[in-house]
Short mmCIF file of the C-alpha atoms (twelve columns), coordinates in Angstrom:
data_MODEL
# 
_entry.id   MODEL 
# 
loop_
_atom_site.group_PDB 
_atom_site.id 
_atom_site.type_symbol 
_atom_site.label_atom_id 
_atom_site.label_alt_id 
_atom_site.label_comp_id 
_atom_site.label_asym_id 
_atom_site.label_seq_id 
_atom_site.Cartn_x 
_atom_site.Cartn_y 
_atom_site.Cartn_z 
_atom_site.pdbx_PDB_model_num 
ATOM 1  C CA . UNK A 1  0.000   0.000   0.000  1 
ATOM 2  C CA . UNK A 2  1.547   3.210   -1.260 1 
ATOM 3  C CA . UNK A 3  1.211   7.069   1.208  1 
ATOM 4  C CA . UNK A 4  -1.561  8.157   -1.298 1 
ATOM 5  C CA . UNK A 5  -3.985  5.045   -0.622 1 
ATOM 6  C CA . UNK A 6  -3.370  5.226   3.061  1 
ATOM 7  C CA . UNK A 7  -3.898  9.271   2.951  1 
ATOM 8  C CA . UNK A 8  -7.100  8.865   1.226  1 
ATOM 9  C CA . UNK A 9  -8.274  5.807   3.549  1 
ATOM 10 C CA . UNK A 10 -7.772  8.140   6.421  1 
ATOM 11 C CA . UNK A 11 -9.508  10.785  4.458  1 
ATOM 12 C CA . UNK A 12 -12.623 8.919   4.284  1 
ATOM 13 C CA . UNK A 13 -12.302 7.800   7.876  1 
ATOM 14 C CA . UNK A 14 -12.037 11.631  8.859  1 
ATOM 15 C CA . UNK A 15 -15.391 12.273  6.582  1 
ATOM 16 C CA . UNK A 16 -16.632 9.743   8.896  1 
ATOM 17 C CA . UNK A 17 -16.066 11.212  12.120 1 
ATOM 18 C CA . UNK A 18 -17.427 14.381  10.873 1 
ATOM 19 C CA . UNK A 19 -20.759 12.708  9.507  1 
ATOM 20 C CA . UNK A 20 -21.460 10.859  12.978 1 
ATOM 21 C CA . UNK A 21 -20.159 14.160  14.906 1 
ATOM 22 C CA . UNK A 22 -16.866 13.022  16.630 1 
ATOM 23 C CA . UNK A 23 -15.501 15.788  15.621 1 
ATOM 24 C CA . UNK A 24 -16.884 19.270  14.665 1 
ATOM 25 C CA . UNK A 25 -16.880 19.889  10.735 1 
ATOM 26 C CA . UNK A 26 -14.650 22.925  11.626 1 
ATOM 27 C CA . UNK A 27 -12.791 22.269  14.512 1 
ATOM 28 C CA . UNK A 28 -9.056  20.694  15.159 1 
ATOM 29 C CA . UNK A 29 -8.292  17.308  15.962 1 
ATOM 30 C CA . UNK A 30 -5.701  15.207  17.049 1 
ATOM 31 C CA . UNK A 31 -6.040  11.444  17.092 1 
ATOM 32 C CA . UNK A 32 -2.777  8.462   16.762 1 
ATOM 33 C CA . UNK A 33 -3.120  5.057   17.036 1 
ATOM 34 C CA . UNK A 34 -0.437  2.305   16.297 1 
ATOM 35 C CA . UNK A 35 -1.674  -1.024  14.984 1 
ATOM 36 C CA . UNK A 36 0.124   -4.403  14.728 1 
ATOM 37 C CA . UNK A 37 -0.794  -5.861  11.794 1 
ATOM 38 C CA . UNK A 38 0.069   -9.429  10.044 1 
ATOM 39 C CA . UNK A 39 0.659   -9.320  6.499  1 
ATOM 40 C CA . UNK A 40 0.597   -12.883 5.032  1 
ATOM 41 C CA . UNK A 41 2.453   -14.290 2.413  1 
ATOM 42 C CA . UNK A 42 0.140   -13.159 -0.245 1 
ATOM 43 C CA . UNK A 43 0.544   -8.900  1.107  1 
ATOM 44 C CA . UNK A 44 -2.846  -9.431  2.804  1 
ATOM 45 C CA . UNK A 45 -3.778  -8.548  6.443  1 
ATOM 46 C CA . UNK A 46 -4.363  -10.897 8.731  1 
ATOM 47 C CA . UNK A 47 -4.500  -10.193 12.260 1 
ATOM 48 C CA . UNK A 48 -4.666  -6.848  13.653 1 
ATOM 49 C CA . UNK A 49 -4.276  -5.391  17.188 1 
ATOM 50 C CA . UNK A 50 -3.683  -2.302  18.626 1 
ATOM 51 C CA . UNK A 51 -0.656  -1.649  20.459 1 
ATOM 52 C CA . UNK A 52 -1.488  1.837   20.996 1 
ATOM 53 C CA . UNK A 53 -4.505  3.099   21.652 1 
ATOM 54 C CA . UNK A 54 -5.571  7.053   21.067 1 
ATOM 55 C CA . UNK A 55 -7.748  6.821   24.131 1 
ATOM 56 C CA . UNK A 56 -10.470 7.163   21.707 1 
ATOM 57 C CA . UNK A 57 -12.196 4.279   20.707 1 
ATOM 58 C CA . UNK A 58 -13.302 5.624   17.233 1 
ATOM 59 C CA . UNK A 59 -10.374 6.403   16.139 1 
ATOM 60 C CA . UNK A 60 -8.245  3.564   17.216 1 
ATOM 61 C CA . UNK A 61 -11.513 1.464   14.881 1 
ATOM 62 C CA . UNK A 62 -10.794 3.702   12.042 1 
ATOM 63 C CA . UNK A 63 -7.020  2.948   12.051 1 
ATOM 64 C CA . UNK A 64 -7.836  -0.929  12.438 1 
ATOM 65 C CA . UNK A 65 -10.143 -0.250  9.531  1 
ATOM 66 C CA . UNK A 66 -7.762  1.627   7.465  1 
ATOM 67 C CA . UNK A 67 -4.968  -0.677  7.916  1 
ATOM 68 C CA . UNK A 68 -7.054  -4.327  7.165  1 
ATOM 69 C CA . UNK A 69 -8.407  -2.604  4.002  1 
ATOM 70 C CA . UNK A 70 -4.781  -2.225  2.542  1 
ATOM 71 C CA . UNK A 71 -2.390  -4.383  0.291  1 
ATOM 72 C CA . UNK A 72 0.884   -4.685  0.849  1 
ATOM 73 C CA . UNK A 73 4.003   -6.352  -0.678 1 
ATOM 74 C CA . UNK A 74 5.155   -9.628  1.431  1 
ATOM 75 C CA . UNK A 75 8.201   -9.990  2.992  1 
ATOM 76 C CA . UNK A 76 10.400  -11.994 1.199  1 
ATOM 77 C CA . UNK A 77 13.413  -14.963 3.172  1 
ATOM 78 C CA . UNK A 78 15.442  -16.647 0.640  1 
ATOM 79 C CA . UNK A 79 13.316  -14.954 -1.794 1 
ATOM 80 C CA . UNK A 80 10.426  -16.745 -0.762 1 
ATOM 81 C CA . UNK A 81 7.421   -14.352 0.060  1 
ATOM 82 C CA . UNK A 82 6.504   -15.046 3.944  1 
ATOM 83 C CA . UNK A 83 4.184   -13.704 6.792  1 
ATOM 84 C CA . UNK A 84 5.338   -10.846 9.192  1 
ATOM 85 C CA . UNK A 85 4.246   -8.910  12.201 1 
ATOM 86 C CA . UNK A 86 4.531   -4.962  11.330 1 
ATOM 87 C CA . UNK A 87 3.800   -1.937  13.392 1 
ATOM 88 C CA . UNK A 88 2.249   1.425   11.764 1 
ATOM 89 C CA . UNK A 89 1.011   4.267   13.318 1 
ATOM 90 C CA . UNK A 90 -2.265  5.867   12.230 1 
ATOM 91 C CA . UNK A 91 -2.213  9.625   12.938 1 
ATOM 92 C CA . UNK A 92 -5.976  11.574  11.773 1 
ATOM 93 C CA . UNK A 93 -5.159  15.266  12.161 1 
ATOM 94 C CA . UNK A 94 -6.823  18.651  11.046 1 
ATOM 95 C CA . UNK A 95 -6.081  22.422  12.374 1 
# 
């Protein structure tokens, strides 16, 4: 998953909050979350959990969501493509 598909996921997620009024349409916001994902041997995620939470409960689902809806590239031993743990942080920001 390249920066633009993950800046647009949280994009959407951000419309989100704003549509079900977690966060004023015109106010500032600052919300992080890092998320432990599994990526399997075919770039898809598995498992997720977060490691971090934002103390907000929405937002730490929105960064599960945008995370489990990516693709990745696998991680490659030997060149063989194989399964790994990764940790990404999920920052939703405005103002």
């Amino acid at each position: 998953m390249n920066q633009e598909t993950i800046d647009r996921l949280i994009r959407e997620e951000g419309s989100r909050a704003i549509q079900y009024g977690r966060i004023p349409p015109n106010g500032s916001f600052f919300a992080e979350t890092i998320v432990h994902a599994f990526i399997d041997e075919r770039g898809r995620i598995g498992r997720t959990v977060v490691k971090a939470s934002s103390e907000l409960d929405f937002w730490d689902r929105a960064a599960v969501r945008v995370i489990g809806r990516g693709r990745f590239q696998p991680a490659r031993c030997e060149g063989r493509p194989v399964g790994i743990w990764i940790e990404m942080p999920v920052t939703f920001s405005r103002g």
